[in-house]
C-alpha positions in Angstrom: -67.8 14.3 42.3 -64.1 14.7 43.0 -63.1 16.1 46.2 -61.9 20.0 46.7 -59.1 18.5 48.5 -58.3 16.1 46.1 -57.8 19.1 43.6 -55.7 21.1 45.8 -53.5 18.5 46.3 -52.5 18.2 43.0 -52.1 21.8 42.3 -50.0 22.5 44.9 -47.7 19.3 43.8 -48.1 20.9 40.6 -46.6 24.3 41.9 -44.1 22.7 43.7 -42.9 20.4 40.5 -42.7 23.9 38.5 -40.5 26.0 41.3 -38.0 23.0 41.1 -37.5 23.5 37.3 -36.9 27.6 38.2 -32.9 26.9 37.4 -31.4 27.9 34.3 -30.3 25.1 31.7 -27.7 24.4 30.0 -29.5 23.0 27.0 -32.1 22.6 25.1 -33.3 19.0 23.8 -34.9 19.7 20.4 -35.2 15.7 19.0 -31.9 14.2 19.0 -30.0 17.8 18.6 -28.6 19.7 21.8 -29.0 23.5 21.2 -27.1 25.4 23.9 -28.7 27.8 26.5 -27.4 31.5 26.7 -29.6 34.6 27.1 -27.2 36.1 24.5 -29.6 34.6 21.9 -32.6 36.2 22.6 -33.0 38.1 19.4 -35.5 41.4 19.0 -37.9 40.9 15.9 -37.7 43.6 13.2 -40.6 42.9 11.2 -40.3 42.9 7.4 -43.6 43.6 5.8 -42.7 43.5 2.1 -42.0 39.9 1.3 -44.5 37.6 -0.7 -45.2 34.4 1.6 -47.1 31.1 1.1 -48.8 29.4 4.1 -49.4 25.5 3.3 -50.7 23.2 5.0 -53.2 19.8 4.6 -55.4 17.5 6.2 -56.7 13.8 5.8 -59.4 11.7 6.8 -59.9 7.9 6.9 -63.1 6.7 4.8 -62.3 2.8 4.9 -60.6 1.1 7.8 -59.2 -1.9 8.1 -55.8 -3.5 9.1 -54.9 -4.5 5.2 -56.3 -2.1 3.8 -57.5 2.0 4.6 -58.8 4.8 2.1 -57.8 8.1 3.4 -59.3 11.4 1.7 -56.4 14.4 1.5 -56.8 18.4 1.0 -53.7 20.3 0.9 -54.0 24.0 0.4 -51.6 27.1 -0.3 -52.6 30.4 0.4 -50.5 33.4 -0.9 -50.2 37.1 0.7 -48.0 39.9 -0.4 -48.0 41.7 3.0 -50.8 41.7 4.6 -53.2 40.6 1.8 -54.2 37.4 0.4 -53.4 37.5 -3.3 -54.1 33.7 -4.6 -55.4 30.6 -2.9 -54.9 26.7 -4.1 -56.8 24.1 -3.6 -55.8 19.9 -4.3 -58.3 16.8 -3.2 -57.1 13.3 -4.0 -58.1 9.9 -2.3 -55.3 7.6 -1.3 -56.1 3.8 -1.0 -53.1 2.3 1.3 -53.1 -1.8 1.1 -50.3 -4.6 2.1 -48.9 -6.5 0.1 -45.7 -9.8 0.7 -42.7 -9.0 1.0 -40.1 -12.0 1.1 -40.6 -12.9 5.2 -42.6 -9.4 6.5 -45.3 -6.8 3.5 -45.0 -3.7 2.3 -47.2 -0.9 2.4 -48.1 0.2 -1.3 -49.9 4.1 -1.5 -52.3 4.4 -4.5 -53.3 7.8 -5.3 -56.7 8.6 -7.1 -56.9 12.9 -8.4 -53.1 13.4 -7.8 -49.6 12.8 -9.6 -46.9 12.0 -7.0 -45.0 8.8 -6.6 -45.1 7.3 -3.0 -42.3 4.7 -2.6 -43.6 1.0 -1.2 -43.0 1.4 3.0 -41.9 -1.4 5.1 -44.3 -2.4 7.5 -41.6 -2.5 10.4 -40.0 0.6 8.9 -38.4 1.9 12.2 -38.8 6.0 11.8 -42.8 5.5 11.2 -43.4 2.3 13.6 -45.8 2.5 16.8 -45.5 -0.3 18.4 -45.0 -3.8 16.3 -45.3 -2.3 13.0 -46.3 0.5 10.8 -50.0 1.8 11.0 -52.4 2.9 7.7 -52.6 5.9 9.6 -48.7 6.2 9.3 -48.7 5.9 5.6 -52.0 8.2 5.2 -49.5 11.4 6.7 -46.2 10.0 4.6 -48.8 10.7 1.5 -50.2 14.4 3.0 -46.7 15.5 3.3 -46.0 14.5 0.0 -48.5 16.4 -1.1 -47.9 19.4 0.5 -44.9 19.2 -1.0 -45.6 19.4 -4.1 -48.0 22.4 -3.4 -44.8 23.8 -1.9 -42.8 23.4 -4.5 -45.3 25.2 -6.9 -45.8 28.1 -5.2 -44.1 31.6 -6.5 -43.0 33.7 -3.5 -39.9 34.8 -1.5 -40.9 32.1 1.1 -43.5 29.1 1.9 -44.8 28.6 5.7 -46.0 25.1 6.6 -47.2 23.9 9.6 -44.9 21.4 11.1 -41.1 20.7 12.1 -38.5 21.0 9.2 -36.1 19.2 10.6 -35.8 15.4 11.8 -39.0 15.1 10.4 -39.9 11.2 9.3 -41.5 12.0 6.8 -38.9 13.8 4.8 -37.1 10.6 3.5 -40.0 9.5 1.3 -40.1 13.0 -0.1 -39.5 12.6 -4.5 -39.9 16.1 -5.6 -37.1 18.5 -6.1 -36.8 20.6 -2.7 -37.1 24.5 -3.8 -34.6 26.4 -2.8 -36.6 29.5 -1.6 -36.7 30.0 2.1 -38.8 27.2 4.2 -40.2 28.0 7.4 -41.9 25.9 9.8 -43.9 26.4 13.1 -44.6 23.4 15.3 -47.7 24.5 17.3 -46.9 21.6 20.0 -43.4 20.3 20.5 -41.8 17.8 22.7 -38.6 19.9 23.0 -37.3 20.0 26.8 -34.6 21.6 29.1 -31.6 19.2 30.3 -33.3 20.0 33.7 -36.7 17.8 32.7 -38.9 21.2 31.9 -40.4 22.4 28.6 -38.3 24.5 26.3 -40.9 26.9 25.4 -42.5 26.9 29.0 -38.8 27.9 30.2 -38.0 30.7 27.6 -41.3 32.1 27.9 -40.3 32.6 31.5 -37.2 33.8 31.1 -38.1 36.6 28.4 -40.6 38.8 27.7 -41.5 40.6 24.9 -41.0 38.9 21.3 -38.4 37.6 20.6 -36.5 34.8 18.5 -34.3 32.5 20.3 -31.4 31.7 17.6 -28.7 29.9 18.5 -27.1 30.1 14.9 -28.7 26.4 14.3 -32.2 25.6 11.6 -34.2 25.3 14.9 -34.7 27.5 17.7 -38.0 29.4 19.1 -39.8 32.6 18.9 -42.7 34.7 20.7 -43.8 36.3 17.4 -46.0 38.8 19.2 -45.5 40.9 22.6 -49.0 39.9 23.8 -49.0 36.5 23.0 -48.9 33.6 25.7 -47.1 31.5 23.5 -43.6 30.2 22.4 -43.8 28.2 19.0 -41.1 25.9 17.8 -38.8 27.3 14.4 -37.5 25.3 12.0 -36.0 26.7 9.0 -34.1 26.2 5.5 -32.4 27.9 3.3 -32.5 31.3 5.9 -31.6 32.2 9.2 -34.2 32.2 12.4 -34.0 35.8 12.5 -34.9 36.5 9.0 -38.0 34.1 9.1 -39.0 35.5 12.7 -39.0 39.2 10.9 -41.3 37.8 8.0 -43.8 35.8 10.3 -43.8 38.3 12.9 -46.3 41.0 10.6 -48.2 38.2 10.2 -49.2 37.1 14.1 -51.2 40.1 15.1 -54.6 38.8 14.2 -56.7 38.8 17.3 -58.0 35.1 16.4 -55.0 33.7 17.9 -52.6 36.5 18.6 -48.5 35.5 18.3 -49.5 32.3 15.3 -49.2 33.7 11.8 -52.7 34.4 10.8 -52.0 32.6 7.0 -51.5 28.9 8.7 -54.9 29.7 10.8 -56.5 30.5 7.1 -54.6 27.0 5.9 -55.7 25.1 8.7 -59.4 26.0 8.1 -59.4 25.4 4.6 -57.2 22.1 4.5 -59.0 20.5 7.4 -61.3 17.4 6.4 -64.4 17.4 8.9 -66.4 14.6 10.5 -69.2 15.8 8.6 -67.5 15.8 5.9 -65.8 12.5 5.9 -69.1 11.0 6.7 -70.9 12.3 3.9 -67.6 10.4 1.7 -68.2 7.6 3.4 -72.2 7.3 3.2 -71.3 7.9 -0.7 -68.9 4.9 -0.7 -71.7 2.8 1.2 -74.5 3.6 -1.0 -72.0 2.1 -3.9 -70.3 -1.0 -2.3 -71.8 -1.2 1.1 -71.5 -5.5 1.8 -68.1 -4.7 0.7 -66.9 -2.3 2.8 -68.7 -4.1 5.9 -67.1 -7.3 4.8 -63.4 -5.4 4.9 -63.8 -3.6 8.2 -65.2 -6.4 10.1 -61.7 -6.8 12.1 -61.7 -3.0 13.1 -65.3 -2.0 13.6 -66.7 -3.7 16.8 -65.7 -0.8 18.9 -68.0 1.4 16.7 -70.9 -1.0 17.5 -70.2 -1.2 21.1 -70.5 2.9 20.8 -73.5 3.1 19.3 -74.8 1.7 22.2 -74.0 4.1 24.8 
């Protein structure tokens, strides 16, 4: 058991970490972009009720694993409410098999898609925006090919604006992107964010201190924050295109009363439900593609899979 004192140590270093960050900044780090600090652009929310919006959103899961070559299974779904009601839902499946292949002196990643129709350029495995560590990960490539996806959902939905889940802006992703970008308004809510004060603090843990109520922080830039409910304990990250901060704050704000999770627009909860792949469910995929081509699959993952072993026997 750890020690009572133990514990009280660290929260009061805690508390006395948090006091020191009490100052007001002068900006906000949002990526590589500098938004300034000024209490002038706290905004009130007027919330607009009478616009049709789409909420998007998608989620993967790996089936076959192995360092040359992973199958990921995607779901990417649209939901779309005029006001308060859900009017039409969208669902798209597709399997993605991601392999290397030579490349003069380094490879190239190549993305094969199986139930869908969107071209994923070849990646370089040191490609610098998607590298962790040495090189690029399967994993890497398996999101470049979700957010393809969603855009394409995106850019087929009929409504005065789409809400995904994720940042707009500096966004890696975004360069691979081959579909025309719709020109209706684009709004994106980061549900964590690395965004920080020039005094070493959290951005959203700062402006939730320094103003109550809801609110949109806009600084006049495509990225800024809002508190899209009164009651809720949470400042969520803004990105936006083709609109203002305030305008997309007013249209999400009717939207993030749900008691589920009150101040996060109840449409990307509905998304997130639907798009998510499961363990069970990416088990049962896999158990399909071992019943077919088992002493294949084993033969492929051997470089990957000891951990697995070495859990099964705890």
């Amino acid at each position: 058991m750890h020690g009572t004192n133990m514990i009280n140590e660290v929260l009061a270093q805690i508390r006395q970490i948090t006091s020191l960050h009490s100052q007001p900044p002068n900006f906000l780090h949002v990526g590589s972009k500098k938004i300034p600090f000024n209490k002038n652009f706290f905004l009130p929310i007027s919330p607009v009720s009478n616009k049709t919006v789409s909420f998007v959103d998608g989620g993967n899961a790996e089936i076959i694993r192995a360092p040359h070559l992973s199958v990921h299974f995607i779901r990417t779904y649209a939901a779309v409410y005029n006001g308060m009601q859900r009017i039409a839902r969208q669902t798209r499946e597709a399997f993605t098999i991601i392999h290397l292949k030579p490349n003069k002196d380094s490879f190239v990643y190549k993305a094969e898609l199986i139930g869908a129709d969107v071209h994923i350029p070849e990646i370089d495995f040191r490609d610098s925006d998607l590298r962790a560590g040495e090189h690029v990960t399967p994993h890497a490539i398996a999101d470049v090919v979700r957010h393809c996806l969603e855009w394409q959902l995106i850019d087929l939905q009929d409504s005065d604006c789409v809400v995904r889940d994720g940042a707009l802006d500096e966004c890696p992703q975004d360069k691979f992107r081959t579909q025309k970008e719709s020109k209706i308004m684009q709004i994106g809510i980061s549900k964590t964010t690395t965004a920080l004060t020039d005094t070493g603090v959290s951005a959203p843990f700062y402006l939730s201190q320094a103003s109550q109520g809801s609110w949109v922080y806009d600084s006049k830039e495509n990225i800024g924050f809002a508190r899209l409910h009164p009651l809720s304990k949470r400042v969520f990250r803004i990105d936006v295109k083709n609109g203002t901060l305030s305008e997309a704050a007013d249209i999400l704000a009717p939207h993030s009363a749900d008691a589920s999770f009150v101040g996060y627009p109840y449409g990307l909860v509905d998304a997130d439900l639907m798009a998510a792949v499961k363990q069970q469910e990416a088990q049962y995929l896999r158990q399909l593609f071992l019943a077919k081509c088992g002493k294949t699959i084993e033969n492929i993952e051997q470089a990957t899979d000891a951990h697995d072993v070495l859990n099964g026997m705890h």
